[in-house]
N, C-alpha and C positions, 0 to 999 in steps of 0.2 A: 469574468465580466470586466470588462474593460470601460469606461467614463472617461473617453478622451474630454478635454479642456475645462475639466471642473477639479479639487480638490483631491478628490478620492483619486480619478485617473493619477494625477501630479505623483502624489503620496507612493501609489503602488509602481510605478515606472522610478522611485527612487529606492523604493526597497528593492526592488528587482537591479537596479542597477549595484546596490551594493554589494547582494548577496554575489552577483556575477564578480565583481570587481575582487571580492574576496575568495572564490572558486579560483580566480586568476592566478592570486597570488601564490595560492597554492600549487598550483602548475595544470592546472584541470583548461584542457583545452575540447571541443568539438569537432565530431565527426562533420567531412566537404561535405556540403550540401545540406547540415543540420540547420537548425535555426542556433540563431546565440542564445549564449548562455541566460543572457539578460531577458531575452525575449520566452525562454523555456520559463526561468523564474514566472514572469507574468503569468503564463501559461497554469503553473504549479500553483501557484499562488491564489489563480482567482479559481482552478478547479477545490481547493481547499478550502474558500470562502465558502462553496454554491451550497443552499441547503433543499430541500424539498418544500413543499406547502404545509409541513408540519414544524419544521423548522428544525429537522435533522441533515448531517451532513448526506449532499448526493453521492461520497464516493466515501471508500474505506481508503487512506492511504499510506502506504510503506516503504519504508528506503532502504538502503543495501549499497556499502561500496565494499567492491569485493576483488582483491587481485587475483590475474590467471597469468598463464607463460607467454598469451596474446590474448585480443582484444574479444576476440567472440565466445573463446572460454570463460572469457571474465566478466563478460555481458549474460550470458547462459546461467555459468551461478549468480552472481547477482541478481536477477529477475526469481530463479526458484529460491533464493534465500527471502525475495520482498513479498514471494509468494504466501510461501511460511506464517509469514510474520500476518499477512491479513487474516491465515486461518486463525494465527492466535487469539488475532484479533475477536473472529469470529467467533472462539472457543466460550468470552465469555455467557454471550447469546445463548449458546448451544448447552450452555451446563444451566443456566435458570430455565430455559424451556423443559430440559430433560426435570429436575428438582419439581418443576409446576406439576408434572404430568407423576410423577410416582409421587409426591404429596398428592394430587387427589386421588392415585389409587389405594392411598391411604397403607401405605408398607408397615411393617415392621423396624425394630432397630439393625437391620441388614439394608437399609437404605441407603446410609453414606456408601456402602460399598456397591452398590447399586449404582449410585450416580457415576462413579468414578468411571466404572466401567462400560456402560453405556453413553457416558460423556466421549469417554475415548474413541469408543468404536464409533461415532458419529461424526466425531472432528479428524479420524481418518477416513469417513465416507465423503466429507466435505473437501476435503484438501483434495480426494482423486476429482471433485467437480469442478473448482476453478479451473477453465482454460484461459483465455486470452486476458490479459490484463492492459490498460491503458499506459503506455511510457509517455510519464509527461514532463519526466527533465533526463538528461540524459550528457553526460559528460565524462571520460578519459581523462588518466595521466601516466605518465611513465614514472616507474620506481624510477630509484637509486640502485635496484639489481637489474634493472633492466623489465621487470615483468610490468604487466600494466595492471591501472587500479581503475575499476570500473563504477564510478556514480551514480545511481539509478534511483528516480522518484517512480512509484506506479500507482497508480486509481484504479480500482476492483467500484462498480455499482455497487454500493448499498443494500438497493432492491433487488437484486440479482444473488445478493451474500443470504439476503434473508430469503429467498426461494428456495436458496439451496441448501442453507439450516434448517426451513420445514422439511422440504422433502427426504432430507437426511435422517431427523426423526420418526417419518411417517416408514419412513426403509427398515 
């Protein structure tokens, strides 16, 4: 969310322009016909702010800069590495739901191993459900060997992560 000509807008179009100023420096340049770098910041930035009507974030988000021998290897891992990282994210969710549900079934001391293992197998039934994820910053640089390093900010829904940690325990 952007507030052009009041404080907040000012504020966030100079964070953004930093953060760009400083990708720069680093040699991180944009794909023709991307947006700038400065403008993906905003981008990144107010999807990071937004929360829902309870006052949780609307999106889970993950980064990943990742070199390949060219751009679209490097963009490819990059995105299943930020992938990753949301499930971990997810992971927490996913072991206090499973701990809720075998404490009221009331177990025995073979519980912790309980959890672990049905933690598991749930946060690899979650990981095969995320598809498509949001690319909300997205930036390139060429090594010093010549390979390129791949930037990538991504936004996974929130609501969409918890749909698919219940359904993953109801499986």
């Amino acid at each position: 969310m952007e507030y052009l000509g009041n404080k907040c807008g000012k504020q966030a179009r100079k964070e953004a322009r930093k953060q760009a100023k400083a990708n720069i420096k680093e040699g991180y340049l944009v794909k023709p016909g991307c947006s700038s770098l400065e403008a993906q910041y905003l981008r990144l930035n107010s999807m990071i702010q937004e929360k829902d009507e309870e006052g949780y974030p609307l999106y889970i988000m993950a980064m990943s800069a990742t070199p390949g021998q060219n751009y679209d290897a490097a963009r490819f891992q990059a995105i299943e590495l930020a992938k990753a990282e949301i499930v971990r994210q997810m992971e927490t969710s996913i072991t206090s739901l499973v701990e809720n549900q075998l404490s009221n079934q009331q177990t025995g001391p073979g519980a912790a191993v309980s959890v672990a293992k049905t933690s598991g197998a749930v946060v690899a039934h979650a990981s095969k459900k995320i598809g498509r994820v949001i690319v909300a910053f997205e930036a390139y640089r060429i090594l010093p060997n010549g390979n390129t390093e791949v930037l990538i900010h991504v936004a996974y829904s929130s609501k969409k992560a918890q749909e698919i940690v219940d359904a993953s325990i109801r499986e």
